[in-house]
C-alpha positions as CSV (number, residue, x, y, z in Angstrom):
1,X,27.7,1.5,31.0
2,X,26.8,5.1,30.4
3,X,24.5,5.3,27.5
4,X,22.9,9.0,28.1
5,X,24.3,11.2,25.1
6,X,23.6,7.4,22.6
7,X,20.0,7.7,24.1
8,X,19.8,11.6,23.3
9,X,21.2,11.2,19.4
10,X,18.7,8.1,19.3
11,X,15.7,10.2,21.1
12,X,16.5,13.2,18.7
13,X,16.6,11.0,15.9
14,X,13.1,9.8,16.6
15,X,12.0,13.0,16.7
16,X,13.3,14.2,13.1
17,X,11.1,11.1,12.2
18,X,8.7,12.5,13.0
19,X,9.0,16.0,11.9
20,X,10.4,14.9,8.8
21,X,6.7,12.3,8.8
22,X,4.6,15.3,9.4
23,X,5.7,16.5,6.5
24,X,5.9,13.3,4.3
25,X,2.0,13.3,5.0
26,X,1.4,16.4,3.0
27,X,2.6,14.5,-0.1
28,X,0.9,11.2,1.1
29,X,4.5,9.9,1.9
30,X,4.4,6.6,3.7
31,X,7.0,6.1,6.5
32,X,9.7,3.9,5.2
33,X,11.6,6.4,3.3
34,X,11.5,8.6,5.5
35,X,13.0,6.4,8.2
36,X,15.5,5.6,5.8
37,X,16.6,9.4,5.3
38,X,16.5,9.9,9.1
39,X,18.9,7.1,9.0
40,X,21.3,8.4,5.9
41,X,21.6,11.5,7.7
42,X,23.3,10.0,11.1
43,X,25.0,7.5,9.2
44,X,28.8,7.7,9.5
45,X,29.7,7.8,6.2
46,X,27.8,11.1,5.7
47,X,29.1,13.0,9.0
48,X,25.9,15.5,8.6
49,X,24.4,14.5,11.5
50,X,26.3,16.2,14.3
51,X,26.5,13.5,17.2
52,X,28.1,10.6,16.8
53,X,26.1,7.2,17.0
54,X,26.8,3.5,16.8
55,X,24.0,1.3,14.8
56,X,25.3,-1.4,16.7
57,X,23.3,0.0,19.9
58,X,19.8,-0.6,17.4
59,X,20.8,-3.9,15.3
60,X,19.1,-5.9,18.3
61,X,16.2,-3.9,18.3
62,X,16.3,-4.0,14.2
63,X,15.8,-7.5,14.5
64,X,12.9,-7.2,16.6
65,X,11.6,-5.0,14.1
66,X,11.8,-7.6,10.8
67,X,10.5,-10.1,12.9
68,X,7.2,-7.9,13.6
69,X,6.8,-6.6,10.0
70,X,6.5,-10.4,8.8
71,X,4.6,-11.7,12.0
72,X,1.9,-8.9,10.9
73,X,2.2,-9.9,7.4
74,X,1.3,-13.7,8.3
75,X,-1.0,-12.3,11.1
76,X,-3.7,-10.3,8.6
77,X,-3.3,-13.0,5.9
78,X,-6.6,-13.9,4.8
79,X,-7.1,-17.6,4.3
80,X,-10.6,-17.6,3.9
81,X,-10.5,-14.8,0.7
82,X,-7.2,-17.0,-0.7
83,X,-8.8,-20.4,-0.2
84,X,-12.4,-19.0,-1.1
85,X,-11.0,-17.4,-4.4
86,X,-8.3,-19.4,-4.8
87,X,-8.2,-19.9,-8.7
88,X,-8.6,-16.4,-10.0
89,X,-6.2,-15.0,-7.3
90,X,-3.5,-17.4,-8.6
91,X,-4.2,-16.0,-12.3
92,X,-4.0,-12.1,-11.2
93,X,-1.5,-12.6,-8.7
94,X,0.4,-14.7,-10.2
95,X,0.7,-13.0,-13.9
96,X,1.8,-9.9,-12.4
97,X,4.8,-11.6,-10.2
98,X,5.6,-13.8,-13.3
99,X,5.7,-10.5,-15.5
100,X,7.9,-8.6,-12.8
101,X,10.0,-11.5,-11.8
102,X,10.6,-12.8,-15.2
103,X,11.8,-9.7,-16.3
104,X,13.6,-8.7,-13.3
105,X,15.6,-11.6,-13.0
106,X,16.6,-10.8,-17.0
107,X,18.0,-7.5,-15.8
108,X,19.9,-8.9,-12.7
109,X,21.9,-11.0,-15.0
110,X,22.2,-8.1,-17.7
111,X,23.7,-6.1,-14.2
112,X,26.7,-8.7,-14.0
113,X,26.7,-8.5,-10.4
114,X,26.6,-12.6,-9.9
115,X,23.9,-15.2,-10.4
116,X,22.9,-15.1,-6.4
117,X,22.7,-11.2,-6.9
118,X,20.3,-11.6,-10.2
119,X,18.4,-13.5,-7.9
120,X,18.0,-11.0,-5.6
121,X,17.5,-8.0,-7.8
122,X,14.8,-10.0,-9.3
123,X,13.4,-10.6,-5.9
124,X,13.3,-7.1,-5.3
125,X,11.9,-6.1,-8.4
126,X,9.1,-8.4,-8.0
127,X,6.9,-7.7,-5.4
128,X,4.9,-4.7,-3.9
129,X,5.2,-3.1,-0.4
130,X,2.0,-4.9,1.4
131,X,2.4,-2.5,4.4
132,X,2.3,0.9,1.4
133,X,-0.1,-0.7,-0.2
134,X,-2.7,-1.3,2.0
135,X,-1.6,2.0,4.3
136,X,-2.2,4.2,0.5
137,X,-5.8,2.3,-0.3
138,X,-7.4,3.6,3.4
139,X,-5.6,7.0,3.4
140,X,-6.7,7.3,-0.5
141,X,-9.9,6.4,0.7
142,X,-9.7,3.9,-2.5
143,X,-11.7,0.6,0.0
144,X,-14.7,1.0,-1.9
145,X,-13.6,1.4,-5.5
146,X,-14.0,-1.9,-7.5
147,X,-10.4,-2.8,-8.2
148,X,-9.4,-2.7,-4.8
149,X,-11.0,-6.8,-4.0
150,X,-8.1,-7.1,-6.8
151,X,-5.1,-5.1,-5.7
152,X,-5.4,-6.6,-2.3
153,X,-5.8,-10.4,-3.5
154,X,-2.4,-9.8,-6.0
155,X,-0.9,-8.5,-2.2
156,X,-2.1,-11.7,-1.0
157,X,-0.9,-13.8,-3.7
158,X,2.9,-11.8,-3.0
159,X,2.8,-13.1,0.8
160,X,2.8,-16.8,-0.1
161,X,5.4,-15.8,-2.8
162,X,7.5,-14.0,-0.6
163,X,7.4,-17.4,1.9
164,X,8.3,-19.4,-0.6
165,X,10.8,-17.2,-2.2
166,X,12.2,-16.8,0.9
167,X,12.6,-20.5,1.7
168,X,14.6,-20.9,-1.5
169,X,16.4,-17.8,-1.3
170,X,17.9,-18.6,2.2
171,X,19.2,-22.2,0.7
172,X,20.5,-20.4,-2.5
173,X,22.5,-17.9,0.1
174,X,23.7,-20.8,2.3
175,X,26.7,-21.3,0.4
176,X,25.6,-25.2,-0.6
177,X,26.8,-26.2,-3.8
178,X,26.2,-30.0,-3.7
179,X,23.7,-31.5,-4.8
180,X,22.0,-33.6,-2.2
181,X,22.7,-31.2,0.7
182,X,20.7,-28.4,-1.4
183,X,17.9,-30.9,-1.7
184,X,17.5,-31.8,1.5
185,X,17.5,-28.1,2.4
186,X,14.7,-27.2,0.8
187,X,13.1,-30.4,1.7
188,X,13.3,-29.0,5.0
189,X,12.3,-25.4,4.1
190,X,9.2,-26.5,2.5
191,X,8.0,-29.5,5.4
192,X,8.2,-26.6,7.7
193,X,6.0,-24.1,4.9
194,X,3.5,-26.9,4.6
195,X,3.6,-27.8,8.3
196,X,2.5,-24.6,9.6
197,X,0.5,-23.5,7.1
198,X,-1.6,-27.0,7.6
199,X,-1.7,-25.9,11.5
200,X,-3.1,-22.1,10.1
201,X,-5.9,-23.6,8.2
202,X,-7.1,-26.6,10.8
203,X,-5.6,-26.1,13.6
204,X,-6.8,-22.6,14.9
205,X,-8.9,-23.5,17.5
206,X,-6.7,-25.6,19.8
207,X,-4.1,-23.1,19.7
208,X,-6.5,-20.6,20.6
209,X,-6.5,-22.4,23.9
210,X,-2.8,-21.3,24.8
211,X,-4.6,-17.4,24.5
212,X,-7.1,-17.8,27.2
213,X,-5.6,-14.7,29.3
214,X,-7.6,-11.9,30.6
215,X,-3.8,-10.2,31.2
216,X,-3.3,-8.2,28.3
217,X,0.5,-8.1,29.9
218,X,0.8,-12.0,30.0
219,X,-1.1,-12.0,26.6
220,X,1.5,-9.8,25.1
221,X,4.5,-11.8,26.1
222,X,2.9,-14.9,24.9
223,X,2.3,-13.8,21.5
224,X,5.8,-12.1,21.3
225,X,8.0,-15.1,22.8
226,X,5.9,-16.9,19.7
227,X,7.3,-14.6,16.9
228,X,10.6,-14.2,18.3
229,X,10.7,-18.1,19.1
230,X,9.6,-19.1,15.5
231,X,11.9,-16.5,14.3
232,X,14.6,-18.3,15.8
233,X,13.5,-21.9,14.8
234,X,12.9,-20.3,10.9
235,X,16.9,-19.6,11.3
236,X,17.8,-22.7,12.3
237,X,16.0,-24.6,9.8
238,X,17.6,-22.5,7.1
239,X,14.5,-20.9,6.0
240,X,15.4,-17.1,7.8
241,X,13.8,-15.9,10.8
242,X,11.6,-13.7,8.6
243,X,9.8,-16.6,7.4
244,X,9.2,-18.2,10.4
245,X,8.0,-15.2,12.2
246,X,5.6,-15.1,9.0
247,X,4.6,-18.4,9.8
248,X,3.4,-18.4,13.2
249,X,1.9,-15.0,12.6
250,X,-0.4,-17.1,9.7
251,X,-0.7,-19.6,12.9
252,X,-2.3,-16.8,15.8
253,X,-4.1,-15.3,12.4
254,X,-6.1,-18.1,12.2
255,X,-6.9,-18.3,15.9
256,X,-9.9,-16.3,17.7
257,X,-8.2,-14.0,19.4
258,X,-6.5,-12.6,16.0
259,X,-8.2,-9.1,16.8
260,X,-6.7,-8.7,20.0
261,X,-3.4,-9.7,18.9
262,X,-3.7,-7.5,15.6
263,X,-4.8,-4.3,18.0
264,X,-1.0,-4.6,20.5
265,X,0.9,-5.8,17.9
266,X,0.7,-3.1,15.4
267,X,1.5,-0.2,17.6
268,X,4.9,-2.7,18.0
269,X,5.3,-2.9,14.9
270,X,5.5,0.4,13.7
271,X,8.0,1.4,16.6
272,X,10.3,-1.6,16.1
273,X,9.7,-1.5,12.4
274,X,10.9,2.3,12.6
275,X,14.1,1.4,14.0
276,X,14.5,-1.6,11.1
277,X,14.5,0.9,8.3
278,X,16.2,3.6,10.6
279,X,19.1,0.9,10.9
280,X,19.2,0.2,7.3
281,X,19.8,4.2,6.2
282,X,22.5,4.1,8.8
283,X,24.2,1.7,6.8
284,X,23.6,3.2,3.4
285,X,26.8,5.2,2.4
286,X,26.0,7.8,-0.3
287,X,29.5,7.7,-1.8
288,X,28.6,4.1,-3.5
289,X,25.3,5.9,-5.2
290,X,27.1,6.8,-8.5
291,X,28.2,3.1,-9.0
292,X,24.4,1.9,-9.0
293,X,23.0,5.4,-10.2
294,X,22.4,3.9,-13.6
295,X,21.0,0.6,-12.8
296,X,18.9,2.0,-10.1
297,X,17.2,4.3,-12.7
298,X,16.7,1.5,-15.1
299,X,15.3,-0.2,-12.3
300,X,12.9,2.2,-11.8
301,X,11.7,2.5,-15.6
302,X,11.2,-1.1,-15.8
303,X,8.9,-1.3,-12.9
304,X,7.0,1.8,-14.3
305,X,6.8,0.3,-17.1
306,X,6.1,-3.5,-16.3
307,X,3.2,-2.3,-13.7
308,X,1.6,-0.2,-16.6
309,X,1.4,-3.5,-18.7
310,X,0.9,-5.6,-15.8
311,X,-1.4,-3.6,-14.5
312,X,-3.9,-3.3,-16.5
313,X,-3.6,-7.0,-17.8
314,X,-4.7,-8.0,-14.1
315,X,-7.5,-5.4,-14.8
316,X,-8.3,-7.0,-18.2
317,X,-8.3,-10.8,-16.7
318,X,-10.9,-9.7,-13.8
319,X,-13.2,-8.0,-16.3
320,X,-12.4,-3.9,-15.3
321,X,-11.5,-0.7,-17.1
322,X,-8.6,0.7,-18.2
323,X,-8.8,3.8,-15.0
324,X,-9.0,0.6,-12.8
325,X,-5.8,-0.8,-14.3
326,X,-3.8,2.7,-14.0
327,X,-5.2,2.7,-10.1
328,X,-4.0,-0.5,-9.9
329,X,-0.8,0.0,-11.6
330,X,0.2,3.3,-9.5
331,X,-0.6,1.3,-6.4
332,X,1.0,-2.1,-6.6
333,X,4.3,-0.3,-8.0
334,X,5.3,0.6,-4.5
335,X,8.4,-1.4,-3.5
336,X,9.2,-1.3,0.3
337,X,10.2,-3.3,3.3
338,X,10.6,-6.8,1.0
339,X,13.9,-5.4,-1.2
340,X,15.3,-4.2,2.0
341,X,15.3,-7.8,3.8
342,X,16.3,-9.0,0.6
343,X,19.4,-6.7,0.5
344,X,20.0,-7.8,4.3
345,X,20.1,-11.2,3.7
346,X,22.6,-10.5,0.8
347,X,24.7,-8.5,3.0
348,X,25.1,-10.9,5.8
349,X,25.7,-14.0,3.0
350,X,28.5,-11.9,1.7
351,X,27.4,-11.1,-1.7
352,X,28.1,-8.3,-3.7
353,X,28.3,-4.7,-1.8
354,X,26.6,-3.0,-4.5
355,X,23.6,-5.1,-3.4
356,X,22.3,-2.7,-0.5
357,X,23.0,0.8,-2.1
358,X,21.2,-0.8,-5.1
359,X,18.2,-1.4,-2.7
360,X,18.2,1.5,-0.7
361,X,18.5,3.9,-3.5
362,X,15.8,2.0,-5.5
363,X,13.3,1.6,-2.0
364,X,13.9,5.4,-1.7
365,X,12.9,6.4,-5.3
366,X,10.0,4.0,-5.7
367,X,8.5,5.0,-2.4
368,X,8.6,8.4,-3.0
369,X,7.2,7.9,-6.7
370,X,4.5,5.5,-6.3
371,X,2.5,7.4,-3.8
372,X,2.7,10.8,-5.6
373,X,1.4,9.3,-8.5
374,X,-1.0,6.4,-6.6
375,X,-2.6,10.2,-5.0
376,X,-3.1,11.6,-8.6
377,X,-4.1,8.5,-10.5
378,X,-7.1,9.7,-11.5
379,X,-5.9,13.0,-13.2
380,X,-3.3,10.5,-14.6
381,X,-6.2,8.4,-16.1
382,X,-8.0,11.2,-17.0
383,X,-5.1,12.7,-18.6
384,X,-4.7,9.6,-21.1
385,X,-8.3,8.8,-22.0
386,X,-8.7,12.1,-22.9
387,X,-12.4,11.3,-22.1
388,X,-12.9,12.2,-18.4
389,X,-12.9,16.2,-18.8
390,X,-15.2,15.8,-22.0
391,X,-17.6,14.2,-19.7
392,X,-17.0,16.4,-16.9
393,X,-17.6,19.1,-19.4
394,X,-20.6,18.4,-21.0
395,X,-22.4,16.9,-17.4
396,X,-21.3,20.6,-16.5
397,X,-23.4,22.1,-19.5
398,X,-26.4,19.5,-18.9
399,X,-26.9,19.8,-15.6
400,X,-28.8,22.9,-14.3
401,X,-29.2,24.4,-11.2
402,X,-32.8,24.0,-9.5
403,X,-33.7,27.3,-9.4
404,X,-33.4,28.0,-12.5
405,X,-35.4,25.2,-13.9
406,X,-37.9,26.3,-11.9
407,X,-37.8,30.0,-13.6
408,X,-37.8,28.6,-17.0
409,X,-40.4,26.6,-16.0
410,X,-42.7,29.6,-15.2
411,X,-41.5,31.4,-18.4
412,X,-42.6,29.1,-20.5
413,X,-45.8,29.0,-18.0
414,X,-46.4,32.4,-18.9
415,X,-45.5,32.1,-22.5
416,X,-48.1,29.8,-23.0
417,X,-50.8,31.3,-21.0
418,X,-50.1,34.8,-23.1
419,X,-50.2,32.3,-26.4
420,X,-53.5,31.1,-25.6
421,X,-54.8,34.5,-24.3
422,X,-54.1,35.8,-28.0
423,X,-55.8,32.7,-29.5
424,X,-59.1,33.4,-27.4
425,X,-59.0,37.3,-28.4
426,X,-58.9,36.3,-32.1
427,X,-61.8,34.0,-31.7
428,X,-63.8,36.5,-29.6
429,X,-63.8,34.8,-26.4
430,X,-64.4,38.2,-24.8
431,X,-65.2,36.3,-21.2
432,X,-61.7,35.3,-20.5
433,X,-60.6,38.3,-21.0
434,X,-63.6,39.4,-18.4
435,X,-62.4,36.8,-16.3
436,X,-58.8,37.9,-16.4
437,X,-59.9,41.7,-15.3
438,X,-61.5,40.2,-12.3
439,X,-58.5,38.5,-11.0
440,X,-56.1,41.6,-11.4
441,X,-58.4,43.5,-10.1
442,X,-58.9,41.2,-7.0
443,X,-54.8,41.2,-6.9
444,X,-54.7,45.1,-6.3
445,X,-57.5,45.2,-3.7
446,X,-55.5,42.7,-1.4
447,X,-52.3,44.5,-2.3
448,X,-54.0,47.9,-0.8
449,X,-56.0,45.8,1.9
450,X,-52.1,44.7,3.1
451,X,-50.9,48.2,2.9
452,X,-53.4,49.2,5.3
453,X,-53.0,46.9,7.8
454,X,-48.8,47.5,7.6
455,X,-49.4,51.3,8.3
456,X,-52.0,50.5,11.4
C-alpha cells in the first residue's frame, strides 16, 4: 500500500492548521473552527484544495479523537466541587440548561425536520463548549474574577447532563419503538451511569493500584486501552462510546495518579481531537448551506439571546452583578465539540441530512462569535451600564499625580507662611521679620561659600 502523496495532503493540511491557528490567536480564536475550515477546504465537495484526499484514511483516527475529548472531560471532572456544592450547582446549572434546552427543543420542532432531529437540535442548543470555555477563562486571564467559581460549576453541571443526555439519546437513535425494549435500554444505560460513577466516587484507591508503573510508556498504554476499551463496552451497551470513554475517564479522575494521566493525555487529545473536527469539515458540503442558512441564523439569535437572560439569572441566583452576568453570558455561549458529536450520531442513525450542515454551520458561527465578544465583554458591559466610563472619568479627575500634590502642597506652605508674615507686620512683631533677614542672609553666604569651592 503506497500512502506517500495521502501522507503529504494530510501533513500539508496539518500545517494550514496551524498557520491558519497562528492567526485565529490574534482574535482569541479557539481551535475547533479552525480545524473545521482546514477541513471544508479539502473537502470533496468544494474541490479548492488542490490534492485529492480520502477521509476514510482519518475516520479511525477520528474516533480516537472523540474518545479522548470525552475521556478528558470525565478525567478533569471535579467530584469533590460537585458533591461539595452540590445544591446550588444544581440551581445555576441547571436553570441555564432548562432555559436553553427548553427553548431549543421548541425550535427543533418549529424546524420540522422530525421529532429525533428536535431532539438533537435541542441538544445542540443546550450546552456550552467545556474545552472553549475553560481554554477562554485562562487565556482571558478571567481565573480570578468572582463569576468564574460559577461559569465553571454550570460547565460541570453540563458534563453530567451531557452523560445522561447521551444515554437517552443513543436509545432514542436506536431505532426501538416498543415499549419494553426502550425501557430496558435505558435501564441498562443508566445501571452502567450509576455503576461507574459509584466506582469514581469510592472506588479510586483500589484502581489506583492497576497504575503502579514507573514506565511512562507501559503507563500510557494502560490508560489508553482503558478509554478505548470503555469506549467500546459504552457501544455495546447502547449508551455510545463517547459516554463510556467519559466514564472511565470520571473513573482514572478519581484515582491518584489523575495528574500524571491529565499531563500525556492532553497533548493526545489535542492531536487526535484535531483530526475529529478536521474529519467533520471534510464532510461538510457547502452547497447544503442555503437550505439551513435561515435556521442556523435563528439558531444563533436564540442562543444570544437565551445566554443574555440566562446569564445573568445564574448571576442573580448566586448573588453577583449585572458585568458578571454579561461575562458569564459571552462565555458560556460558546457551542463546540458537543453539537458536532451530536450531529455524528444523527448521521450514522440515519436521520435527517440537514442535521450536520445545521451543526457545522452553527459550531462555526458560535465559535467564532462567542470568543470575540467573551475578549471584549467588558467594553460590552461598559457600553450598556453606561456607568463604567463615568467612573473611569471622574477617578481620572480625582486622582492626582504625586508630584504634584506635593507642589500644591508647598504652595499653600508658602501661602500661609506669607499670610502670617503680613499678620505679624501689622501687629508690629518687628523680630520675625529680624529673624527672617538672618536666614536669607545665611542662604546667600552658603550660596557664595559653594561658588567658591566649585571654581577651586
Amino acid at each position: 500500500m503506497h500512502l506517500g502523496e495521502d501522507l503529504i495532503v494530510l501533513g500539508i493540511l496539518l500545517l494550514v492548521a496551524y498557520v491558519l491557528g497562528r492567526l485565529g490567536r490574534l482574535v482569541s480564536l479557539p481551535a475547533i473552527p479552525i480545524y473545521m475550515i482546514v477541513g471544508l477546504l479539502a473537502s470533496p465537495h468544494t474541490g479548492w484544495f488542490p490534492l485529492n484526499f480520502e477521509s476514510h484514511y482519518i475516520e479511525l483516527i477520528a474516533i480516537f479523537g472523540l474518545i479522548l475529548l470525552l475521556f478528558n472531560l470525565g478525567l478533569e471532572f471535579d467530584q469533590d466541587e460537585f458533591f461539595g456544592n452540590f445544591g446550588k450547582l444544581i440551581v445555576s446549572g441547571g436553570s441555564y440548561i432548562v432555559i436553553n434546552m427548553g427553548v431549543g427543543l421548541i425550535f427543533g420542532f418549529m424546524v420540522g425536520w422530525g421529532t429525533r432531529e428536535a431532539l438533537i437540535i435541542a441538544g445542540m442548543t443546550a450546552t456550552s463548549s467545556s474545552a472553549i470555555v475553560t481554554k477562554l477563562l485562562i487565556e482571558l486571564r478571567r481565573l480570578p474574577n468572582t463569576e468564574t467559581p460559577m461559569i465553571l460549576g454550570v460547565t460541570v453541571v453540563e458534563d453530567i447532563f451531557i452523560a445522561i443526555y447521551l444515554a437517552i439519546v443513543s436509545v432514542v437513535l436506536s431505532g426501538e419503538t416498543d415499549f419494553w425494549p426502550v425501557v430496558g435500554k435505558l435501564a441498562v444505560a443508566f445501571a452502567f451511569l450509576v455503576v461507574m460513577f459509584t466506582i469514581a466516587r469510592w472506588g479510586g484507591r483500589f484502581v489506583s493500584r492497576l497504575f503502579r508503573t514507573k514506565d511512562d510508556e507501559l503507563f500510557t498504554i494502560l490508560f489508553f486501552g482503558f478509554a478505548v476499551l470503555f469506549a467500546g463496552i459504552g457501544e455495546i451497551l447502547g449508551v455510545t462510546d463517547a459516554i463510556g470513554a467519559f466514564l472511565i475517564g470520571l473513573v482514572l479522575g478519581a484515582t491518584k495518579y489523575r495528574k500524571k494521566i491529565e499531563q500525556i493525555a492532553i497533548p493526545l487529545r489535542d492531536v487526535f481531537a484535531a483530526f475529529f473536527f478536521l474529519n467533520f469539515g471534510l464532510a461538510l458540503d457547502p452547497a447544503k448551506f442555503p437550505s439551513v442558512l435561515l435556521p442556523v441564523l435563528i439558531a444563533v439569535v436564540m442562543t444570544i439571546v437565551l445566554n443574555i437572560g440566562a446569564g445573568q439569572f445564574v448571576a442573580w441566583i448566586n448573588g453577583l452583578g449585572v458585568q458578571a452576568g454579561i461575562n458569564t453570558t459571552v462565555i458560556l455561549q460558546n457551542r463546540g465539540e458537543f453539537a458536532l458529536i451530536l450531529a455524528t450520531l444523527s448521521l450514522a442513525a440515519g436521520l435527517d441530512e440537514r442535521i450536520q450542515p445545521f451543526a457545522g454551520l452553527y459550531v462555526l458561527i458560535m465559535a467564532v462569535i462567542g470568543p470575540i465578544l467573551a475578549a471584549n465583554s467588558e467594553k460590552i458591559g461598559a457600553m450598556i451600564l453606561r456607568s463604567g466610563p463615568k467612573r473611569e472619568r471622574k477617578r481620572k479627575k480625582t486622582a492626582r499625580d504625586p508630584m504634584l500634590d506635593e507642589e500644591i502642597a508647598l504652595v499653600e506652605a508658602a501661602t500661609a507662611d506669607f499670610d502670617a508674615r503680613a499678620e505679624r507686620r501689622n501687629t508690629g512683631a518687628d523680630e520675625t521679620q529680624q529673624a527672617v533677614d538672618r536666614i536669607v542672609e545665611q542662604a546667600m553666604q552658603q550660596r557664595d561659600t559653594s561658588g567658591e569651592r566649585e571654581r577651586d
